[in-house]
C-alpha positions in Angstrom: -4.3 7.6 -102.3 -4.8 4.1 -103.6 -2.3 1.2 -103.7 -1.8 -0.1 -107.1 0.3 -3.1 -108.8 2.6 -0.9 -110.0 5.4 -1.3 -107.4 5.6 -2.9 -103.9 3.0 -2.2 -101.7 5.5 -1.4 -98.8 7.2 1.5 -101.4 4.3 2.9 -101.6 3.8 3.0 -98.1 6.8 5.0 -97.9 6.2 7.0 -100.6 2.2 7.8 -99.6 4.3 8.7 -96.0 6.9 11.0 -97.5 4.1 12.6 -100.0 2.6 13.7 -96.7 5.8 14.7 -95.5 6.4 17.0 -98.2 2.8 18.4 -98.4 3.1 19.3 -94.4 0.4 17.1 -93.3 2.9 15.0 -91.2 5.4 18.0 -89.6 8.9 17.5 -88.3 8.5 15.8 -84.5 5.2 14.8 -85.5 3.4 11.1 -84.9 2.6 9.4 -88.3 0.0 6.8 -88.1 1.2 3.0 -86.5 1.9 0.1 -88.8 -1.6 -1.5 -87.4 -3.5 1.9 -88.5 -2.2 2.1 -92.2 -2.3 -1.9 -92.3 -6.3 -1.0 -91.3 -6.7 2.1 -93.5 -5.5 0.1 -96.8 -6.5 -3.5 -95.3 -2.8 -4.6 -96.1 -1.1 -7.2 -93.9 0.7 -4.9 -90.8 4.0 -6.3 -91.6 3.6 -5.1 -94.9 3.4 -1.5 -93.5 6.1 -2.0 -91.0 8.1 -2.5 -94.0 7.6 0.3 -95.9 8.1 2.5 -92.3 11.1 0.8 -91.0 12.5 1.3 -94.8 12.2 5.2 -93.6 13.6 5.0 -90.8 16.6 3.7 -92.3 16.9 6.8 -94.6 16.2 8.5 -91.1 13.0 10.2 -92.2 11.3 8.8 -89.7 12.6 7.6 -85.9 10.6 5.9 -83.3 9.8 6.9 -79.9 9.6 3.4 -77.4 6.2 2.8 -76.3 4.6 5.8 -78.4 4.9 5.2 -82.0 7.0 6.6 -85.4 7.8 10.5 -85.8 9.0 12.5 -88.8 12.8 13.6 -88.0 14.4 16.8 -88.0 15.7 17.4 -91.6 13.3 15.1 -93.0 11.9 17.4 -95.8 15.2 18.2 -96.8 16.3 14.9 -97.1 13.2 13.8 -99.0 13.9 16.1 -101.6 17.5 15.7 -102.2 16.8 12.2 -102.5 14.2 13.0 -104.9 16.0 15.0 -106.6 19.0 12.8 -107.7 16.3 10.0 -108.1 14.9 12.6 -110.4 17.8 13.4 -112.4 18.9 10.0 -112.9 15.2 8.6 -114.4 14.5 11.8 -116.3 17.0 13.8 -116.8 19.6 11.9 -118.2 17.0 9.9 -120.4 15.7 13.7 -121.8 19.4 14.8 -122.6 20.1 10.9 -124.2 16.9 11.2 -126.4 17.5 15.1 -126.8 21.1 14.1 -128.5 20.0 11.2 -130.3 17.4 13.5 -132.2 19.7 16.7 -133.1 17.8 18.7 -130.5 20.4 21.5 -128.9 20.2 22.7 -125.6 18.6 25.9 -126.7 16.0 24.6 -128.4 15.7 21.9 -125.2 15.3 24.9 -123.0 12.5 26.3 -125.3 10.9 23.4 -125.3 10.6 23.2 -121.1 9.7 27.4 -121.4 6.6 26.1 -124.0 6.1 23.4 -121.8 5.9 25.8 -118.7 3.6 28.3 -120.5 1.0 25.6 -121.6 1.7 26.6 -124.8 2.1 23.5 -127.3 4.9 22.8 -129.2 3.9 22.8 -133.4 5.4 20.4 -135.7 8.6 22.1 -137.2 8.6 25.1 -134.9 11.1 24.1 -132.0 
């Protein structure tokens, strides 16, 4: 993954660390890689990387072993996605039912619209 400009690089630190997390390449009890190798692998400053790790150790997806280095925490997936999920609902889904009011759609045609969505099929002018 590539940083970008879009947000802090040490979020996306995070973010590229709990992407892994949830795709199983870093597993529960497992080392992730040191401040000095991602500070290496995306030639950022390593205090810029110890930020975005220390921020996960905060949330406790991550804890650090003395003299060894950073591990993913029991629970970690789990608490990845709930905090995902509420992060989720709050940007999308309550922007979707705002917009969804403010246009006279109804939850029924709301849900067809996701089932389309799902399907691949598109949606046609007038038919929702």
């Amino acid at each position: 993954m590539r940083l970008n400009d879009e947000k802090s690089i040490y979020l996306q630190i995070g973010q590229m660390i709990e992407d892994s997390i949830l795709r199983g390449i870093f597993l529960e009890e497992e080392r992730v890689p040191s401040t000095n190798e991602l500070a290496r692998l995306y030639s950022i400053n390593p205090a810029t990387a110890a930020k975005g790790v220390n921020l996960l150790v905060e949330q406790g997806i991550l804890y650090k072993k003395r003299g060894i280095g950073m591990f993913v925490s029991r629970g970690a997936v789990e608490k990845i996605r709930e905090t995902r999920k509420a992060g989720f609902y709050e940007q999308f889904v309550v922007n979707l039912i705002t917009e969804a009011k403010a246009l006279g759609i109804t939850k029924e045609e709301l849900v067809e619209m996701i089932r389309k969505a799902e399907s691949g099929r598109p949606i046609e002018k007038g038919a929702v």
